[in-house]
N, C-alpha and C positions, 0 to 999 in steps of 0.2 A: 821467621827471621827476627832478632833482635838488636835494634841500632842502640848507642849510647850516643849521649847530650849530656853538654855540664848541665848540674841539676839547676832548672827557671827558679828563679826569683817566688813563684807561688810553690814552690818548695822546700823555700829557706825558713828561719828562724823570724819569726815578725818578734817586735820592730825592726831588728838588726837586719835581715837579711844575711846573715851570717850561716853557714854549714851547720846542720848537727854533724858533730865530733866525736856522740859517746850516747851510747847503747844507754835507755832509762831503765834499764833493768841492771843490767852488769856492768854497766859504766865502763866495758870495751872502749879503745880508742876506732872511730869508724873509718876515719878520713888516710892515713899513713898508712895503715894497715889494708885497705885492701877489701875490705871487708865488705858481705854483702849484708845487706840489714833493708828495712823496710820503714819509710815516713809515712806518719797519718795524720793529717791536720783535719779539724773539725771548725764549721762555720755556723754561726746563727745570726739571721737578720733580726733584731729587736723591733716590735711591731709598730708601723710607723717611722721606720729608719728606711735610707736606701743604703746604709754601706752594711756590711756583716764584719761581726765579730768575732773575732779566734778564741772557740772554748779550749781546745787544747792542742797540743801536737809533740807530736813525739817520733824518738829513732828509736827504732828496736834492731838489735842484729839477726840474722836467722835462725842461730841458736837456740837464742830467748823467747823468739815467735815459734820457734817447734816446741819448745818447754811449755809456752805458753799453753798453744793447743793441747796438749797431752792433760792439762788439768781441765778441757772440756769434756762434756761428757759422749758419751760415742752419739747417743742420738743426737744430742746438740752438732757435734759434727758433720753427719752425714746429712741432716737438715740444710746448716746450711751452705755448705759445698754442693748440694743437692742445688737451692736457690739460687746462690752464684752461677751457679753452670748455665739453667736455664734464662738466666735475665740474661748474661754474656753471649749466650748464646741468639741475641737479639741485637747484642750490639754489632751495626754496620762500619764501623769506621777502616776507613783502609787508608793506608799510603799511597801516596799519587808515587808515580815513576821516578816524580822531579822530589824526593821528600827534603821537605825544607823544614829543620827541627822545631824552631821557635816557632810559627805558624799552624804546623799538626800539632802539634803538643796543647798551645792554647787553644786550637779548637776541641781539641776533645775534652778538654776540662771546661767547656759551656754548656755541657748536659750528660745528664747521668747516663752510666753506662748501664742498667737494668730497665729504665723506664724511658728514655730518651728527652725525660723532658728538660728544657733548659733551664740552667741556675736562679738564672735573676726570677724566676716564676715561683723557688724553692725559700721555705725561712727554714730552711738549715741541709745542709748538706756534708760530708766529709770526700778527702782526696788521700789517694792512696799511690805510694810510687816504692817501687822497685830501685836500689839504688846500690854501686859499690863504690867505694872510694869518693870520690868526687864526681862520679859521674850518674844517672839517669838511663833506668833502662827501658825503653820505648820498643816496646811487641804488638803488633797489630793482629797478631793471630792467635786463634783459639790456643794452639797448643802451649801458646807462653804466654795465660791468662791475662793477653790482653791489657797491659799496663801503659801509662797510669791510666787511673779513673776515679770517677766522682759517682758514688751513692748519695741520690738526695734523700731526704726525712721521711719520707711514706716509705720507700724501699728497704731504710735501715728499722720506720715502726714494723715492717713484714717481717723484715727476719726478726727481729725482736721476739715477735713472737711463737717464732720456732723454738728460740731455746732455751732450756730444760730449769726448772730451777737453780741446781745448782751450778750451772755456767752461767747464769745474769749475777749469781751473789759473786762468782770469778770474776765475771768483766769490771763489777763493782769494787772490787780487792786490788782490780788494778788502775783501776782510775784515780782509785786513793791516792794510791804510788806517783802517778801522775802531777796530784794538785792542782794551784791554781785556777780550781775552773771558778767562776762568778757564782757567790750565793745564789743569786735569783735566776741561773741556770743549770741548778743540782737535781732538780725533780725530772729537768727533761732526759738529760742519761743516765738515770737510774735503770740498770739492767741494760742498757746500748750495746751492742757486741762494738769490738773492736775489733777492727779485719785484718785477723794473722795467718 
């Protein structure tokens, strides 16, 4: 089953808190349109800090995440769809009878969805949601891979290292595209996949 929820606040635009509106790849309009696309934001705690920081975040439409994919390489692929399957395949989270949006939702983004351990533990994590229009699509079950979720920094060093040379110089190709991330946080995602 899959509910929808206008998209929380930890899936808007920081500072603003404002919607993404437009695909970082094709500049698609997201919000009018209907459209289904995928947000990724990334967090890194600065050592010695308790708040984290937003290294990047972005809307991609599905399109663009199927384009995306096609320029990894097949092993890179099945690696790791391979990895996601079996960590998800660990995540317990379910919907109580009574599902109350705002409450499941921020709990399941307090620990990673492949390792179960919770955030404030992690210095860096990313959050991944399924979304169309204005709204959040909230799947509790395997067959509709379970969205949203949070991969902390060991989880995403793991798959890191599944994939292939030439899909970390891709992931790197599009982070350019990206921008903004902090100098003195460029060495950490070098080669990062981004979950499309």
């Amino acid at each position: 089953m899959i509910y929808t929820i206008d998209i929380p606040p930890a899936f808007r635009q920081d500072p603003t808190q404002s919607l993404h509106t437009r695909c970082v790849m094709c500049e698609k309009e997201l919000i009018e349109s209907n459209s289904p696309y995928l947000i990724e934001k990334s967090y890194v705690k600065p050592l010695g800090m308790a708040v984290y920081e937003t290294l990047f975040e972005y809307a991609i439409c599905m399109d663009c995440a199927v384009q995306m994919r096609a320029q990894m390489s097949r092993e890179s692929l099945q690696r790791m769809d391979s990895f996601m399957a079996e960590g998800l395949a660990q995540d317990h989270r379910q919907l109580p009878d009574d599902f109350e949006e705002a409450a499941m939702v921020d709990q399941w983004l307090q620990h990673c969805a492949l390792s179960g351990q919770p955030i404030e533990a992690l210095t860096e994590y990313q959050m991944i949601a399924v979304c169309q229009g204005d709204q959040m699509m909230v799947s509790p079950d395997e067959a509709h891979q379970r969205m949203p979720i949070v991969i902390g920094g060991p989880a995403i060093a793991e798959l890191t290292e599944l994939l292939s040379p030439e899909t970390r110089e891709e992931m790197d190709r599009f982070r350019d595209l990206l921008g903004g991330v902090p100098p003195e946080w460029e060495a950490l995602l070098q080669g990062r996949p981004v979950v499309v």
